[in-house]
C-alpha positions in Angstrom: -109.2 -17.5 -82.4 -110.9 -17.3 -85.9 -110.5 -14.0 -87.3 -114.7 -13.0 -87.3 -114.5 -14.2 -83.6 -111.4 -11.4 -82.8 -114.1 -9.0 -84.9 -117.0 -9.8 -82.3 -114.8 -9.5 -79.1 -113.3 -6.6 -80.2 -117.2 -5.1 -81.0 -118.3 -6.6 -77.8 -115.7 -4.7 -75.8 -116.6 -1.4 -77.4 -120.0 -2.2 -76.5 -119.2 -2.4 -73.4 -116.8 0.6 -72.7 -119.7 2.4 -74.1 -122.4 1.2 -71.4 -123.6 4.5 -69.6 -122.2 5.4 -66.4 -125.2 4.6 -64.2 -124.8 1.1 -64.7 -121.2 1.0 -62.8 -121.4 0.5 -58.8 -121.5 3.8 -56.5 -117.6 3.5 -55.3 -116.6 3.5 -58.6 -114.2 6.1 -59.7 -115.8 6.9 -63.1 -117.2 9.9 -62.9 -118.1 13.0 -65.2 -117.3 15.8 -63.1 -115.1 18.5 -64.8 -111.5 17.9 -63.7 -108.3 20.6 -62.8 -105.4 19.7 -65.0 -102.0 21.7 -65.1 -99.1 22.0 -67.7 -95.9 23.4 -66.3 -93.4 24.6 -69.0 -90.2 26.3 -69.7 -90.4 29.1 -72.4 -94.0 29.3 -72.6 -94.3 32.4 -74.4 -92.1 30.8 -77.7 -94.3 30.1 -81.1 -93.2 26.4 -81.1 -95.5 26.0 -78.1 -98.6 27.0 -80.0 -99.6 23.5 -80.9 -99.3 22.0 -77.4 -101.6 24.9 -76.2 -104.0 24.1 -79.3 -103.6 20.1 -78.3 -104.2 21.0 -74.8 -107.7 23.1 -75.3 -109.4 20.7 -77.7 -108.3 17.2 -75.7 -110.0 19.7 -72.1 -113.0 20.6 -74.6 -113.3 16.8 -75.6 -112.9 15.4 -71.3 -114.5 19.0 -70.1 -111.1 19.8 -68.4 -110.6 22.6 -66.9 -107.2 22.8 -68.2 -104.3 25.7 -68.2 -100.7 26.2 -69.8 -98.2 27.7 -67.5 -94.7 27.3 -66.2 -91.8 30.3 -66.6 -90.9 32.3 -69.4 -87.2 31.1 -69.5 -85.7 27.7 -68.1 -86.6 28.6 -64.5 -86.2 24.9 -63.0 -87.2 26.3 -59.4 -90.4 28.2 -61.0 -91.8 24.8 -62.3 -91.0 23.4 -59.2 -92.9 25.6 -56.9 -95.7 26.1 -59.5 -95.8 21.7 -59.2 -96.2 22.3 -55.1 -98.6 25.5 -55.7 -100.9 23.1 -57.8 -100.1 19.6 -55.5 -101.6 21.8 -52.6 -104.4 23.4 -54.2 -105.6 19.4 -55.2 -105.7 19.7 -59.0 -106.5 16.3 -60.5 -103.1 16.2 -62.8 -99.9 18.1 -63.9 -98.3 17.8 -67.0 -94.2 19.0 -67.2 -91.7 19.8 -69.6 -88.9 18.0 -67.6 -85.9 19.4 -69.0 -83.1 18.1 -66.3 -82.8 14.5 -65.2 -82.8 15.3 -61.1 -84.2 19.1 -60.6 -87.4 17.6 -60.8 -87.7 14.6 -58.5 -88.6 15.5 -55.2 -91.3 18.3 -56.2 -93.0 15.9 -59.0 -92.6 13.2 -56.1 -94.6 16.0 -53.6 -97.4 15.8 -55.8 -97.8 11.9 -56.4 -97.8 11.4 -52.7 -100.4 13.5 -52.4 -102.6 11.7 -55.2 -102.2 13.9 -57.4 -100.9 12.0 -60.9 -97.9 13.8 -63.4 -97.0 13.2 -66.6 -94.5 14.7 -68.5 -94.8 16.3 -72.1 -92.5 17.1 -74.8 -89.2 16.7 -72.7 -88.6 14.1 -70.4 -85.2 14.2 -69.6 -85.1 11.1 -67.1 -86.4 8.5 -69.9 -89.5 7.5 -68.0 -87.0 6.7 -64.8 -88.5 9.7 -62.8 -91.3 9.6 -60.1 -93.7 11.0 -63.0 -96.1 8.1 -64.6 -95.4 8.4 -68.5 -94.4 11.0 -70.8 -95.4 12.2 -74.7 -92.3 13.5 -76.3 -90.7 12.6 -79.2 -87.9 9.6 -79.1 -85.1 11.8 -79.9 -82.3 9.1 -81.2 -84.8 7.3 -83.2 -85.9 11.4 -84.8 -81.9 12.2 -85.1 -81.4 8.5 -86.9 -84.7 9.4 -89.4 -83.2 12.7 -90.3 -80.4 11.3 -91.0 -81.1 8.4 -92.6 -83.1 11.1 -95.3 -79.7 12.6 -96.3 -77.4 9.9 -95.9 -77.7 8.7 -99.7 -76.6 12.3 -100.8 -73.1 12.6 -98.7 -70.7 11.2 -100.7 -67.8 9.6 -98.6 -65.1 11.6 -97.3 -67.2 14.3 -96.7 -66.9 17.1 -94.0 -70.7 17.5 -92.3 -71.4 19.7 -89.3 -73.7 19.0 -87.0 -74.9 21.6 -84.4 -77.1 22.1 -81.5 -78.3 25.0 -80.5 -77.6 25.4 -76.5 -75.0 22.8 -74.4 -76.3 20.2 -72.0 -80.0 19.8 -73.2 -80.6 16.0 -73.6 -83.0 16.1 -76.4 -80.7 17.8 -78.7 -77.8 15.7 -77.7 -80.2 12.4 -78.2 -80.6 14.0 -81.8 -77.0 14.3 -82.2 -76.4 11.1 -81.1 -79.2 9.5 -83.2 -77.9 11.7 -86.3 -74.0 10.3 -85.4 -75.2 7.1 -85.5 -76.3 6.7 -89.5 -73.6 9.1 -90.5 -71.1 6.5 -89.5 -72.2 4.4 -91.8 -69.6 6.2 -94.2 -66.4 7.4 -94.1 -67.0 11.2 -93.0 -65.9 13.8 -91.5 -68.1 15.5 -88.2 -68.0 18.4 -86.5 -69.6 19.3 -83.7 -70.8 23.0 -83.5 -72.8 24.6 -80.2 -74.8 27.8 -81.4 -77.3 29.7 -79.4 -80.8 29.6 -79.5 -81.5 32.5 -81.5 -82.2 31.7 -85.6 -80.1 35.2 -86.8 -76.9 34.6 -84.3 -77.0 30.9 -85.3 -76.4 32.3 -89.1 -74.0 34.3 -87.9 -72.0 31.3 -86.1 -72.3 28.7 -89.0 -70.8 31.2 -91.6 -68.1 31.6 -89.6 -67.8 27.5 -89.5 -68.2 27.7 -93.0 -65.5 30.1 -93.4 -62.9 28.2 -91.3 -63.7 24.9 -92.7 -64.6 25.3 -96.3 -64.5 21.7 -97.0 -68.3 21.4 -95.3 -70.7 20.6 -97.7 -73.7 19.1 -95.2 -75.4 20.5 -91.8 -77.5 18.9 -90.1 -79.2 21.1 -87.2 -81.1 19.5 -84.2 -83.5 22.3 -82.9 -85.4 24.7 -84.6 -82.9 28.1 -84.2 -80.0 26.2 -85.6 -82.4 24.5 -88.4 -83.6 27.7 -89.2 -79.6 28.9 -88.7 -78.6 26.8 -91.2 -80.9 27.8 -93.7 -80.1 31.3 -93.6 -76.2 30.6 -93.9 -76.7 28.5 -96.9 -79.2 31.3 -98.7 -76.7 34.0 -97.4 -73.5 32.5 -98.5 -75.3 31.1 -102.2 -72.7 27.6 -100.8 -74.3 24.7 -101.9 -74.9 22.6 -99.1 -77.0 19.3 -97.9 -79.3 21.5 -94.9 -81.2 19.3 -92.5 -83.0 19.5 -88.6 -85.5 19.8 -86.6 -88.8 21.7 -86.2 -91.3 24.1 -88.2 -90.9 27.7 -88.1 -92.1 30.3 -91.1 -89.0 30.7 -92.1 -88.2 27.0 -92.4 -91.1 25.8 -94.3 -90.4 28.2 -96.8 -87.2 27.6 -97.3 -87.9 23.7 -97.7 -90.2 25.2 -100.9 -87.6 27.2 -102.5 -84.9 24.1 -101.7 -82.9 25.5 -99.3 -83.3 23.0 -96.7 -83.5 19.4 -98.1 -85.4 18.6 -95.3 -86.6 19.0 -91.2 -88.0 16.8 -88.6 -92.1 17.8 -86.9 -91.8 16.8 -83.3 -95.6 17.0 -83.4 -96.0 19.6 -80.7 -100.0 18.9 -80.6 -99.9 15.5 -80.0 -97.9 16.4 -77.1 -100.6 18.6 -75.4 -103.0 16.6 -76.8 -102.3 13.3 -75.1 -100.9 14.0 -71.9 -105.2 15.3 -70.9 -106.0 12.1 -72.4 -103.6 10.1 -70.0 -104.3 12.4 -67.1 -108.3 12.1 -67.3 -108.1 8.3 -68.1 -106.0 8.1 -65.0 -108.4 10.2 -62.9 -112.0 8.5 -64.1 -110.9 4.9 -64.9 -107.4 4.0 -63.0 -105.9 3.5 -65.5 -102.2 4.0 -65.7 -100.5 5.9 -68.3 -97.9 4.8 -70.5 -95.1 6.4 -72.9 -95.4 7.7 -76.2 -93.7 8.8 -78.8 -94.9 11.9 -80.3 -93.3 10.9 -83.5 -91.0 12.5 -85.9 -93.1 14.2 -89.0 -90.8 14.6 -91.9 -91.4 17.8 -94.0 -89.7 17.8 -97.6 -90.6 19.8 -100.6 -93.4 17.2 -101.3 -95.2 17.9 -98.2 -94.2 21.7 -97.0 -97.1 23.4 -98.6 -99.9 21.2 -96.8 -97.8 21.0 -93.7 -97.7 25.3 -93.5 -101.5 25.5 -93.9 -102.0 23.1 -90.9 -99.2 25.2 -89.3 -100.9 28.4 -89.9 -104.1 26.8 -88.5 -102.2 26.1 -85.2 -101.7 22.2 -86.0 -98.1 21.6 -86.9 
């Protein structure tokens, strides 16, 4: 097709998506009325979740949703799962959840699709897209471990001891990360070790000095969350060790750190675009049958280059 003839369809079929409602038949789905949409979390209450809340409100205030974040203020599987029942039975029009275990979810998010009521899945989805759910919006965490990586990689020189951490066991994300990050580093000769933290910034210090201690020879750490990014940071600044530091998330603390140096570099998961998009895929769903599909929330790298502009949209509840 010529290329002004691909310009008229494409004009054509705007044209058309933008007829008004009253012109589509009376059993048609569309419709404007306001529509019930849940998000189901785990640590709802944690800063990292402002953005999805932010994404959330201004996608509902764009669709007129009716839309609310909840879920449980730890990793309360069996919360989430009653709370996807509570709203399956009460006939919301979509739930969004943070599906951070590859089975615990399945039979409750399964409840709710058999009942018509549609699920997605935002920034974890731990079964890959293979769960009963439709799509997900999260972040494709091999492909964000490789980028980090991939950043850094020209300033390890071989031989090289370079630890790489995650901040709890057994959550696929980080281990994705990991794997992703494992993936460019053996590209050269190198030396990794593996270090599991806990998901607190100031006890993750506390850890990684002691690594540091033990095995002197590290000269590079790359983090895959935000507590052991953050972690990292503070070890380095702390210990005046000159060191490669790399990861994963914004916090205050990170961002400024990336301005004075500290940390070469870390890796935006986007958290808006995750509560964003999920009301877009639910509502879409709902008013035009149309089925969702998976995407990738991105990976936003912040360097020295970018950090200021990046902490203004984060203190404007963006990043």
């Amino acid at each position: 097709m010529p290329r002004f003839s691909r310009y008229a369809a494409s004009i054509a079929l705007g044209l058309t998506l933008m007829a008004p409602v009253a012109s589509v038949a009376e059993n048609s789905i569309i419709t404007d009325d306001q529509l019930e949409i849940r998000f189901v979390g785990v640590f709802i209450e944690a800063e990292f979740f402002k953005p999805v809340i932010r994404g959330m409100e201004e996608a509902a205030e764009i669709f007129n949703v009716d839309a609310v974040f909840t879920g449980s203020t730890g990793a309360d599987v069996e919360e989430q799962n009653r709370m996807i029942r509570q709203f399956a039975d009460e006939g919301v029009d979509g739930i969004a959840v943070d599906i951070i275990d590859d089975n615990a979810y399945n039979d409750a998010i399964a409840y709710a699709m058999d009942k018509g009521v549609p699920v997605v899945a935002f920034n974890v989805d731990a079964t890959n897209g293979e769960g009963p759910h439709l799509a997900f919006t999260q972040q494709y965490f091999v492909d964000a471990g490789k980028s980090i990586a991939s950043y850094v990689i020209d300033d390890i020189p071989e031989g090289a001891t370079v630890l790489v951490t995650q901040h709890d066991p057994g959550v696929s994300a980080l281990e994705d990360r990991a794997a992703g990050v494992k993936a460019i580093l053996a590209s050269k000769n190198l030396n990794v070790i593996d270090k599991i933290l806990v998901n607190n910034a100031q006890e993750a210090k506390s850890l990684i000095i002691d690594e540091l201690n033990a095995n002197p020879d590290i000269s590079v750490i790359i983090a895959t969350g935000n507590a052991d990014t953050e972690g990292a940071g503070l070890a380095s600044k702390e210990t005046g060790r000159d060191l490669i530091v790399a990861g994963f998330d914004l916090s205050t603390n990170i961002l400024a750190m990336i301005e004075e140096g500290i940390i070469s570099a870390t890796t935006d998961q986007q958290p808006y675009m995750q509560g964003f998009y999920p009301v877009v895929q639910l509502v879409l769903n709902n008013r035009y049958g149309l089925l969702p599909s998976n995407i990738d929330a991105g990976s936003g790298l912040v360097t020295k280059d970018n950090a200021t502009a990046v902490k203004a949209l984060a203190a404007a509840g963006y990043r």
